[in-house]
C-alpha positions as CSV (number, residue, x, y, z in Angstrom):
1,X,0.0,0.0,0.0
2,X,2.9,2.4,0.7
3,X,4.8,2.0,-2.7
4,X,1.4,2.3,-4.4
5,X,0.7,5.6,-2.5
6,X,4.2,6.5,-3.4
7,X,3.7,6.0,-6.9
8,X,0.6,8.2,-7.3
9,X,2.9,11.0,-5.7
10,X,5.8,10.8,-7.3
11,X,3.4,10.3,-10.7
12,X,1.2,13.5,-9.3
13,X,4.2,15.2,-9.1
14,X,6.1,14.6,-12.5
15,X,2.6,15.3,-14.3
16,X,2.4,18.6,-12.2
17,X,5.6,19.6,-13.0
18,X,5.0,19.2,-16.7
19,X,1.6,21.4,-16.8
20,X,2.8,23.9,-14.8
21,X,5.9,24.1,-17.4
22,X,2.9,24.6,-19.9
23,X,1.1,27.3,-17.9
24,X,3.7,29.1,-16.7
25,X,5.5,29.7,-20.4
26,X,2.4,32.0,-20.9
27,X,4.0,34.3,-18.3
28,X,7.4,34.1,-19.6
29,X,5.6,35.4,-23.1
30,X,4.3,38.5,-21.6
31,X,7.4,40.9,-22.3
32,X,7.3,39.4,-25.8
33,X,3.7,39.5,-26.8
34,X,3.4,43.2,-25.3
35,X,6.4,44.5,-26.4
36,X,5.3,43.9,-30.3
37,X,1.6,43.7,-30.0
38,X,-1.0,46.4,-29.8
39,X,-4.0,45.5,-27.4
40,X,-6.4,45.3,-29.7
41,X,-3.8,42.4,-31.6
42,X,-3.5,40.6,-28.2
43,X,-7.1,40.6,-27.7
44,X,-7.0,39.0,-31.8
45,X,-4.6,36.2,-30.3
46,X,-6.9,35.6,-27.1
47,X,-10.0,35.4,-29.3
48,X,-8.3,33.0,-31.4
49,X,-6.9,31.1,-27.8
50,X,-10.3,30.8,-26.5
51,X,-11.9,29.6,-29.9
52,X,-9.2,27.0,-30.1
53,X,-9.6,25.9,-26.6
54,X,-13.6,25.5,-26.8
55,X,-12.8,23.3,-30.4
56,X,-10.6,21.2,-28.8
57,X,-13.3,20.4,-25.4
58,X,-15.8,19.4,-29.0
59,X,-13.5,17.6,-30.7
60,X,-12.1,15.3,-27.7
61,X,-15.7,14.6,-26.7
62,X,-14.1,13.2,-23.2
63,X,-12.3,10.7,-24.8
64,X,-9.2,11.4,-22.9
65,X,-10.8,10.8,-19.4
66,X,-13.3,8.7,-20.3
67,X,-10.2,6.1,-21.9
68,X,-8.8,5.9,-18.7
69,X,-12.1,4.3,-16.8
70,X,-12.3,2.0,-20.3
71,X,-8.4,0.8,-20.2
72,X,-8.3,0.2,-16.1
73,X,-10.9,-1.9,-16.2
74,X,-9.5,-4.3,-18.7
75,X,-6.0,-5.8,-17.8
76,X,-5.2,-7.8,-20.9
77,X,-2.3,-6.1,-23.0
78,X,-3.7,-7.1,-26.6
79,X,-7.2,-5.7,-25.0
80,X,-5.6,-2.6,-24.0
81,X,-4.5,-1.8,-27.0
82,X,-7.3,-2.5,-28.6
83,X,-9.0,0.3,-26.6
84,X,-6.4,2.4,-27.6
85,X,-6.7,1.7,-31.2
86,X,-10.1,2.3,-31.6
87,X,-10.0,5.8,-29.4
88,X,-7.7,7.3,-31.6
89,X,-9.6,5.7,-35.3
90,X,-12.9,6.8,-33.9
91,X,-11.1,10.9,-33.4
92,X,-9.1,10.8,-36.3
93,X,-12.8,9.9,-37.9
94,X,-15.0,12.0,-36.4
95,X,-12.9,15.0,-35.6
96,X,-11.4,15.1,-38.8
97,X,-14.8,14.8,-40.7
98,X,-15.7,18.0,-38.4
99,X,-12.4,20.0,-39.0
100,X,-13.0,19.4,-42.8
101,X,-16.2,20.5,-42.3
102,X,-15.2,23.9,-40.9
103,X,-12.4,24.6,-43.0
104,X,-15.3,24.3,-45.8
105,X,-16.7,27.3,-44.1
106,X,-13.5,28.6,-42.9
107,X,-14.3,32.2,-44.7
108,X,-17.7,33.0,-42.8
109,X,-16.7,31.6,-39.9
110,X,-13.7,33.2,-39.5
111,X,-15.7,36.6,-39.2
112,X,-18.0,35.6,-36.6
113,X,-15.5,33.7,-34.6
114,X,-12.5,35.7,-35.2
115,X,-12.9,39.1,-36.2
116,X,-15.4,41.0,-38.4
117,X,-12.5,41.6,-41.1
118,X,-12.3,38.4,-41.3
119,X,-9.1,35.9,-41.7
120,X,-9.3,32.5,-43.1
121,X,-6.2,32.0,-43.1
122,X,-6.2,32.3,-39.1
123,X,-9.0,30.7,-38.6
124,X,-7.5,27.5,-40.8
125,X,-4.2,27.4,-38.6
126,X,-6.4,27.4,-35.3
127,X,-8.9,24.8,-36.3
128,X,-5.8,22.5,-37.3
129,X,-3.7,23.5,-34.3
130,X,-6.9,22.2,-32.0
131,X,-7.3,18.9,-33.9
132,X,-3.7,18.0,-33.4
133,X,-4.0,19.3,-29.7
134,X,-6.6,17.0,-29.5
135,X,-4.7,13.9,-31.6
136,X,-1.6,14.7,-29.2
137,X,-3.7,14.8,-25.8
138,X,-4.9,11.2,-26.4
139,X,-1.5,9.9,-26.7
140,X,-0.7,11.5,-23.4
141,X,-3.5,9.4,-22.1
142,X,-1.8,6.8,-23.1
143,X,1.9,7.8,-22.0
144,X,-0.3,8.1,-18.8
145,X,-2.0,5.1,-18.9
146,X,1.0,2.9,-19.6
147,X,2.6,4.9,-16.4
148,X,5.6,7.2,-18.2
149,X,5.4,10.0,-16.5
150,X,8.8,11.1,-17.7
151,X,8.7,10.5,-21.4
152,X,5.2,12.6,-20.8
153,X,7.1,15.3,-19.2
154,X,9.5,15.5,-20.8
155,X,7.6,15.5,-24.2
156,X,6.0,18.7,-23.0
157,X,9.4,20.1,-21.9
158,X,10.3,19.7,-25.4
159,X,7.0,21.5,-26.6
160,X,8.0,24.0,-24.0
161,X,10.9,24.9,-25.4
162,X,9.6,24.3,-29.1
163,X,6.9,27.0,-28.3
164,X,9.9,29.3,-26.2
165,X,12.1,29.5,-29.1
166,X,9.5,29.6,-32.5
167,X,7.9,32.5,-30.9
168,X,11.0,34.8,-30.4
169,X,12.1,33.9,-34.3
170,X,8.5,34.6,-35.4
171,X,7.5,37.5,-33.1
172,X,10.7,39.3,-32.4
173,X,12.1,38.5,-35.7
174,X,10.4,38.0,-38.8
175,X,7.6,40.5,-37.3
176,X,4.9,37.4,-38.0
177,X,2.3,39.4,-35.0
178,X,-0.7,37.3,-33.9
179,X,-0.3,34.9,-36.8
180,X,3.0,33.9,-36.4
181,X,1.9,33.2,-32.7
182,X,-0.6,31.0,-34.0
183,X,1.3,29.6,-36.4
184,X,4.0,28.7,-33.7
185,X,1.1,27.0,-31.9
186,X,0.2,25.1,-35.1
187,X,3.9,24.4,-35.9
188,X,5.0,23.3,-32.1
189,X,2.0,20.9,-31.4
190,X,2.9,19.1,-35.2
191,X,6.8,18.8,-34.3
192,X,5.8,17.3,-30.6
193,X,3.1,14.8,-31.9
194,X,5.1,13.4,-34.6
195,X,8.2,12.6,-31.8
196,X,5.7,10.9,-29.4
197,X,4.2,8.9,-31.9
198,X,7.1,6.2,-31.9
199,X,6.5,5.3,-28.0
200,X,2.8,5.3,-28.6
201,X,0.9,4.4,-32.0
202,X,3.9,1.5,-33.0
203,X,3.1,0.0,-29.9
204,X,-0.8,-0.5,-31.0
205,X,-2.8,-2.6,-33.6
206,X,-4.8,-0.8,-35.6
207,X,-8.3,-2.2,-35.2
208,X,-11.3,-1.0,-33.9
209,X,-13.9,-2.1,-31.2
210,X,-17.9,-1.5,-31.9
211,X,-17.9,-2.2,-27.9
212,X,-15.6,-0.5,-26.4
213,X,-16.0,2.9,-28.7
214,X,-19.8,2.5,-27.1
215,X,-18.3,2.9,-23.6
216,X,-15.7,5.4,-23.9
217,X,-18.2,7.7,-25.7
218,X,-21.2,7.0,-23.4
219,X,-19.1,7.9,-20.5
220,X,-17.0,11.1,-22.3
221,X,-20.0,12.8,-24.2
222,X,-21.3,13.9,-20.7
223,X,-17.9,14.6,-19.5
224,X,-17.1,17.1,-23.1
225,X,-20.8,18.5,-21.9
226,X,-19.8,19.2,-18.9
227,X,-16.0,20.5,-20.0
228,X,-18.2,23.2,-22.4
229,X,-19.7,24.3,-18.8
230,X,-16.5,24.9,-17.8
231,X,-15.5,27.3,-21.0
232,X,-18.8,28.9,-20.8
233,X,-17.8,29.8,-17.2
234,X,-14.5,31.0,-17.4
235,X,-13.6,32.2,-20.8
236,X,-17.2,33.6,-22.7
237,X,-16.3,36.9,-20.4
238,X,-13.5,37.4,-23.3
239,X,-15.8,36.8,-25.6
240,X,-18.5,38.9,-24.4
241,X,-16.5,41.8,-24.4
242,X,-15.4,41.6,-28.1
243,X,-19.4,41.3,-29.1
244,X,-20.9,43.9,-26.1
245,X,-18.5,46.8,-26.5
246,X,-18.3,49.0,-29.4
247,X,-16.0,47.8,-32.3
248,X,-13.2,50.1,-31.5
249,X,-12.6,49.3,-27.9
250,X,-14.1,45.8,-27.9
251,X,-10.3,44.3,-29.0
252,X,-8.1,46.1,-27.1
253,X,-10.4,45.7,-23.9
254,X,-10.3,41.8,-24.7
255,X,-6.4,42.3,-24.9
256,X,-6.3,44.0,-21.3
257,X,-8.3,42.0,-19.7
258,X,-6.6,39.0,-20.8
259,X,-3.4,40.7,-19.6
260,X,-5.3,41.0,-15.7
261,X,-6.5,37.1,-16.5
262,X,-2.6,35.7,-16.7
263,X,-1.6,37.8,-13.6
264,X,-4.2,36.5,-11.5
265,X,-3.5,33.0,-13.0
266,X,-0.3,32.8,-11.3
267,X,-2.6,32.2,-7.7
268,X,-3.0,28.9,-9.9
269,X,0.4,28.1,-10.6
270,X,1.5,28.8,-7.2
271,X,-2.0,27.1,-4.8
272,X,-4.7,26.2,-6.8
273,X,-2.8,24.5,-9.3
274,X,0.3,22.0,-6.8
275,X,-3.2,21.8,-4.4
276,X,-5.6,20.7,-6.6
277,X,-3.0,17.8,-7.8
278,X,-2.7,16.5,-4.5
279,X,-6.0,17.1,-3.4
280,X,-7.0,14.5,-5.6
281,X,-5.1,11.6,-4.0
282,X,-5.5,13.2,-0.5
283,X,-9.3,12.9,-0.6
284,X,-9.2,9.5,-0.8
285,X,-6.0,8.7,1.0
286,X,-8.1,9.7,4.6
287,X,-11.8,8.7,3.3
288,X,-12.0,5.3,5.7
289,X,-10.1,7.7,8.3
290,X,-12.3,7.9,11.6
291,X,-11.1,11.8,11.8
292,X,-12.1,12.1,7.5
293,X,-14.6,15.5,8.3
294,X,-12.1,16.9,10.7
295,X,-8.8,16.4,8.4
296,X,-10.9,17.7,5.2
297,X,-12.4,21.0,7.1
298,X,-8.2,21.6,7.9
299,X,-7.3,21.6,4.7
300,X,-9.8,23.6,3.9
301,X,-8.3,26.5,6.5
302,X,-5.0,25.9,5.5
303,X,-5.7,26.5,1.5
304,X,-7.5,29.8,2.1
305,X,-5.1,30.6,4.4
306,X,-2.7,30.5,2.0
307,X,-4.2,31.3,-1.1
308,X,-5.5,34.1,0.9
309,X,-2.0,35.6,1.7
310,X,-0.8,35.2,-2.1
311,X,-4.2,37.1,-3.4
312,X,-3.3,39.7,-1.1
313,X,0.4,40.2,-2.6
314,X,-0.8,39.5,-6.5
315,X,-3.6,42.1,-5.8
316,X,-1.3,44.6,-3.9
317,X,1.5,44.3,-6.2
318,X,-0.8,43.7,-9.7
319,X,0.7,47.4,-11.2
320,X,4.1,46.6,-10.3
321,X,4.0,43.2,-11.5
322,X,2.6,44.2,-15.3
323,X,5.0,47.4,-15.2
324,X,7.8,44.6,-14.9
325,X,6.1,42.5,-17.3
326,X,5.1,44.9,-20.1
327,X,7.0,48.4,-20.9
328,X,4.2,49.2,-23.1
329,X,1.8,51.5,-20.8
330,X,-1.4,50.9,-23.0
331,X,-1.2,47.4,-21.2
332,X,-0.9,49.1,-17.3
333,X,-4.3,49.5,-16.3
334,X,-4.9,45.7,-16.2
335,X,-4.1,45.6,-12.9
336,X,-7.5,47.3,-12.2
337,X,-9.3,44.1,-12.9
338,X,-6.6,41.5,-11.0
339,X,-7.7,41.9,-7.9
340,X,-11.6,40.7,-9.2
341,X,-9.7,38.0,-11.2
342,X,-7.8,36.6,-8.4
343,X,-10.4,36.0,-6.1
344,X,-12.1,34.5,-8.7
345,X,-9.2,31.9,-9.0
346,X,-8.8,31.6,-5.1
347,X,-12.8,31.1,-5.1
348,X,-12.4,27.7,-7.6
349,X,-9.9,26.1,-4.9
350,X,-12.4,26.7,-2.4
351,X,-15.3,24.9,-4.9
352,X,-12.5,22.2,-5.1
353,X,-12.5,21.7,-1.5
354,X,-16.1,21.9,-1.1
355,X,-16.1,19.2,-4.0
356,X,-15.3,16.4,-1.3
357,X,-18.7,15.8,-0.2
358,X,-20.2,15.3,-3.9
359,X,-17.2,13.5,-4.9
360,X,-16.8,11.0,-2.3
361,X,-20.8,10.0,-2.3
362,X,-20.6,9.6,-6.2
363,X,-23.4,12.7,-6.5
364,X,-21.5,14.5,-9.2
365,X,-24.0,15.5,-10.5
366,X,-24.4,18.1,-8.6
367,X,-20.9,19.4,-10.2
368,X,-23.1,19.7,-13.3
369,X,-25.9,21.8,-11.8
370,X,-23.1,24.2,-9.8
371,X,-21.0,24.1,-13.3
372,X,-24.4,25.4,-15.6
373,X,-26.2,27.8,-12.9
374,X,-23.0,29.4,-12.3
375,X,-22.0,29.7,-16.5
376,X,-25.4,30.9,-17.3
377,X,-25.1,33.3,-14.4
378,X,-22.0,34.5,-16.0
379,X,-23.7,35.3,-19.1
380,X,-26.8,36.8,-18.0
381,X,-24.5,39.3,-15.8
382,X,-22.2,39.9,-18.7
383,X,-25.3,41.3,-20.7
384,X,-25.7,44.1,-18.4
385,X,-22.9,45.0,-17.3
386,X,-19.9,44.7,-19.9
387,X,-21.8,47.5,-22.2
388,X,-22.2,49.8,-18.8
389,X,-18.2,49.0,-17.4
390,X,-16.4,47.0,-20.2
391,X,-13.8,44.9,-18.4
392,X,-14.4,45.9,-15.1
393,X,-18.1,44.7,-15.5
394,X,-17.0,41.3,-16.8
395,X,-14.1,41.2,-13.6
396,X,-17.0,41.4,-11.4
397,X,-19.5,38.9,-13.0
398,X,-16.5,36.8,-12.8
399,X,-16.1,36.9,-9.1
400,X,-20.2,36.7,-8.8
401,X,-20.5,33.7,-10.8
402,X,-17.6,31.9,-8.9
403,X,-19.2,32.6,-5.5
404,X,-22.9,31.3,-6.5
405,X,-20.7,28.2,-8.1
406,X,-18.9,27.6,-4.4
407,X,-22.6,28.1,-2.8
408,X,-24.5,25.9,-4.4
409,X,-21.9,22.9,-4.0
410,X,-21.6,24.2,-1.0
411,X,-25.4,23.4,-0.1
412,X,-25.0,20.1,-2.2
413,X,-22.1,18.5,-0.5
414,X,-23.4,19.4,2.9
415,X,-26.6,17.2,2.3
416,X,-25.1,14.4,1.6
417,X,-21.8,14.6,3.9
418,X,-22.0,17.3,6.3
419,X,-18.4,19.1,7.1
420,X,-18.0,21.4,9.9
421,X,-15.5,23.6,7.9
422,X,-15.8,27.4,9.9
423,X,-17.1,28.5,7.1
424,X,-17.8,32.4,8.7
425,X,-14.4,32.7,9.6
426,X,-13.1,32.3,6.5
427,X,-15.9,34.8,5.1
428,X,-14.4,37.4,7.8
429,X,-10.4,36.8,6.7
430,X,-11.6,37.0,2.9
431,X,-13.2,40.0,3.6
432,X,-10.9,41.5,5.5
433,X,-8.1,40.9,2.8
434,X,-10.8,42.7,0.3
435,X,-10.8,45.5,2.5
436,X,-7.1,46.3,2.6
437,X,-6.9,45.8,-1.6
438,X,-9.7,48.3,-2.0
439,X,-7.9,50.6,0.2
440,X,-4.7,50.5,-1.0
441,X,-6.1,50.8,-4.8
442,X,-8.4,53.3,-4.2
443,X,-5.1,56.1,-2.6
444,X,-2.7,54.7,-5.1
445,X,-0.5,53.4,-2.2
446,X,3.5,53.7,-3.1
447,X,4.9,50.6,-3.5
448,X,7.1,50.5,-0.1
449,X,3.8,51.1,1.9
450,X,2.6,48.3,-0.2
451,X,5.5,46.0,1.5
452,X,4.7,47.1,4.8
453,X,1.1,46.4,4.8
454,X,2.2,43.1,3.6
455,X,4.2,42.2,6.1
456,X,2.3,43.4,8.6
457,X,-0.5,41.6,7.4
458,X,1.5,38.3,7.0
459,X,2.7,38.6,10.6
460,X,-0.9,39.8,11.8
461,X,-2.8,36.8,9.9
462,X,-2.8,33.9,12.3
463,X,-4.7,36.4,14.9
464,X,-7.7,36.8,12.4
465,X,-8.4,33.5,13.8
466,X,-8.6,31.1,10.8
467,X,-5.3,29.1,11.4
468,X,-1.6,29.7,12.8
469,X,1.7,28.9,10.8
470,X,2.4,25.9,13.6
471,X,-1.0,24.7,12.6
472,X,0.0,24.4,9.3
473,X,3.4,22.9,10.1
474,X,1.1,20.2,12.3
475,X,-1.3,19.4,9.3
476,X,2.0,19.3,7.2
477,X,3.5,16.5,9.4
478,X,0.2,14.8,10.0
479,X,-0.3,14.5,6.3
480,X,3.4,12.9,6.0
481,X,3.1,10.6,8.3
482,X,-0.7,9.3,7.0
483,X,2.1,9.0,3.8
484,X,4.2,6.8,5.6
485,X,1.9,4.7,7.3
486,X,-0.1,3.9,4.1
C-alpha cells in the first residue's frame, strides 16, 4: 500500500511539474507579446486562444478521461490496446470529418469567430492546431495510462521549449504578430506529436472495437458537456466583451483584460494548481479515516489561508508586476481588474475543496448543476454590465458567478456529507483581505507602503483567527506521516 501511494505521488508530481511548465510559459511570453503587440492584436490572439480551446473540449468529446475508466478496467495487454486503437480511429474519424467541415466554411466563420474583417487564413491554422491538440492529448493518455510519466514530461518540456524559441524567431524576428503566434502554436504541437508517436501508435494494432467505442463515448460525451460548462464559465467573459463593446474598444479591452486574466492566474500556478493535484489523492487517501470530516475542514483552512495571503500580494502588487512585465503602458491598467480576477481563481480552490462531499458519495452530478447555474449566471451578468463597465463589468460577473458556483456545491455537499468547515471565519479573513486591496487601490499606495502592509498583514494573519503557521506545520507532518503509514 505504501509503494502504491508512493507512486501516485511521485506520478502526481512529475505530471504537475510538466503542466505547470505549460502554464507558466504564458508568463514568460508577456514581455514578448506586449512588447510587439497592440491591445487590440493581443485581444485577436486571445480570441483566437479561447476559440481554439472550446474546439478542442468538442472535438475530444471526453475521450481522454473517459479512456482511462475503459483501459483500467480491462487488464489484458492485446485488449488494451485494442481500446487504444479504436479511441484514436474513432477521433481521427470523427474529428477530422468536423475540421473538414469547418475549413469548408473557414471564410464566414472566421468573421464571426474571429474578427469581423475576417481571416481565413487564421481561422485555418487554429482549427488544425486544435485537432492536433486534441490527436496529441490522447497519446498523453496513453503515456499516462501505460505509467511514463517522464517520457510525458519531458515531451512537454520539449513542446516548451519548441513553443519558447519559435515565438522569439516569429514574433521578435520575422515580425509574424498574432499569426505567427498562431502559427507557432500550429507548428510546435505538429513537431511534438510526430516525436511521441514512436513510444505510442507502434506499440498498438490498428483495429477498432464497436464495444468499447460505445463505452468510452457514453461515459465522455457527458464529460465534453460538462467540459463546455467549464468554457462557458470561465472564458465567454472574453468573448462577451469583443461582441458587447463597441468595435473600437471591444479588441483592445479583450487584450487588457486578458493581460489581468494571466496575472491573477499565477494564484493557480503557485495554490490552486500544486493543491488541486494533491487534493485529488489526499481525498481519498483519509476517506475510511475515523477523523475524514475533521482532516478535510483543515485543509480547507490551511488552502485559504494560504491562497489568501498570495491574493493579497498579487492584488497589492498587480501594477508593479505588469509594469515589470510589459514596458508598453497601454497594457498598465490591467491591474485594475486582478484583484476581481484573483479571487475569482482563489474562489475555484475553495469549490474544489467543497467538492469532497459530492465526490466521495458519487453525486456529481451536482458538479453539473453548480458548473451550468454558475456559466449561465456568467452570461446573463455579462449582458448588463460589460456595455455599462467593459472589463471591469466582466471582472466582477466573474467573481459573482464563482461565488454562487462555491454556494451551491456548498449546499449540495453538505446534504449528503456534512463538514463542519468554519465557514464564517473564512468569510471574515476574505473579507478583511478585500478590504485592505480596495484601500490601498483606491489612494494609489506607493509601492514600499505596499511592502509594509504586507508584512504586517503576514505577521498579523494567524490572529484573524482562521489558522496559525504551527497549525499548518502540524497538518503538514500529519499528512506525512498518513504517507508513511499507508
Amino acid at each position: 500500500m505504501r509503494d502504491a501511494f508512493s507512486k501516485i505521488l511521485k506520478h502526481s508530481s512529475i505530471y504537475g511539474i510538466g503542466n505547470f511548465a505549460t502554464k507558466g510559459i504564458t508568463i514568460l511570453l508577456i514581455p514578448l507579446y506586449t512588447s510587439h503587440l497592440t491591445p487590440s492584436d493581443y485581444g485577436v490572439l486571445q480570441i483566437c486562444n479561447i476559440f481554439h480551446s472550446l474546439l478542442t473540449i468538442i472535438l475530444m468529446m471526453g475521450m481522454s478521461s473517459s479512456f482511462f475508466r475503459v483501459y483500467y478496467n480491462i487488464t489484458n495487454k492485446e485488449d488494451r490496446k485494442l481500446i487504444f486503437s479504436s479511441t484514436i480511429l474513432t477521433y481521427l474519424i470523427i474529428a477530422g470529418s468536423l475540421i473538414l467541415f469547418l475549413l469548408f466554411l473557414a471564410e464566414p466563420l472566421s468573421k464571426i469567430l474571429i474578427n469581423k474583417e475576417g481571416n481565413t487564413y487564421l481561422f485555418q491554422i487554429v482549427v488544425l492546431a486544435a485537432f492536433m491538440e486534441g490527436f496529441y492529448n490522447l497519446q498523453l493518455a496513453y503515456l499516462r495510462a501505460e505509467e511514463k510519466p517522464l517520457l510525458y514530461s519531458m515531451s512537454i518540456f520539449v513542446r516548451v521549449l519548441f513553443y519558447l524559441s519559435l515565438n522569439i524567431l516569429f514574433v521578435a524576428s520575422l515580425k509574424r504578430n498574432f499569426v505567427g503566434i498562431r502559427e507557432v502554436n500550429l507548428i510546435s504541437i505538429i513537431l511534438i506529436s510526430l516525436m511521441v508517436i514512436p513510444f505510442t501508435l507502434k506499440k498498438i494494432k490498428f483495429q477498432f472495437s464497436i464495444t468499447y467505442i460505445k463505452e468510452i463515448l457514453h461515459i465522455g460525451i457527458p464529460l465534453g458537456i460538462g467540459g463546455i460548462a467549464f468554457w462557458i464559465f470561465s472564458l465567454t467573459d472574453r468573448y462577451m466583451l469583443k461582441f458587447l463593446l463597441p468595435e473600437h474598444l471591444a479588441m483592445a479591452q479583450v487584450g487588457i483584460y486578458s493581460l489581468g486574466a494571466k496575472i491573477a492566474m499565477i494564484i493557480r500556478f503557485v495554490v490552486v494548481g500544486p493543491f488541486m493535484i494533491s487534493w485529488g489523492v489526499l481525498m481519498f487517501a483519509y476517506q475510511n479515516d475515523p477523523r475524514a470530516k475533521e482532516i478535510y475542514a483543515s485543509v480547507f483552512k490551511y488552502f485559504v489561508f494560504i491562497a489568501g495571503i498570495v491574493f493579497l500580494l498579487i492584488s497589492l502588487f498587480a501594477r508593479e508586476l505588469i509594469i515589470l512585465l510589459s514596458r508598453n503602458e497601454s497594457y498598465h491598467i490591467a491591474y485594475k481588474v486582478v484583484p476581481m480576477l484573483s479571487l475569482s481563481v482563489v474562489l475555484l480552490g475553495i469549490y474544489q475543496v467543497f467538492s469532497v462531499g459530492v465526490t466521495l458519495t458519487k453525486k456529481t452530478k451536482y458538479v453539473i448543476y453548480s458548473n451550468y447555474t454558475a456559466a449561465f449566471t456568467n452570461i446573463g451578468l455579462n449582458f448588463v454590465l460589460i456595455p455599462k463597465y467593459g472589463m471591469f463589468g466582466a471582472a466582477f460577473a466573474s467573481v459573482i458567478a464563482y461565488t454562487i458556483n462555491v454556494i451551491i456545491i456548498y449546499y449540495f455537499a453538505q446534504k449528503v456529507y456534512h463538514i463542519n468547515y468554519k465557514v464564517f471565519k473564512v468569510i471574515l479573513y476574505l473579507i478583511i483581505f478585500c478590504t485592505i486591496i480596495l484601500f490601498t487601490n483606491h489612494y494609489d499606495i506607493n509601492t514600499l507602503s505596499k511592502v509594509i502592509i504586507s508584512v504586517i498583514v503576514i505577521l498579523i494573519a494567524p490572529s484573524l483567527g482562521l489558522v496559525n503557521y504551527s497549525q499548518i506545520f502540524s497538518g503538514l507532518k500529519m499528512i506525512k506521516r498518513k504517507i508513511r503509514k499507508k
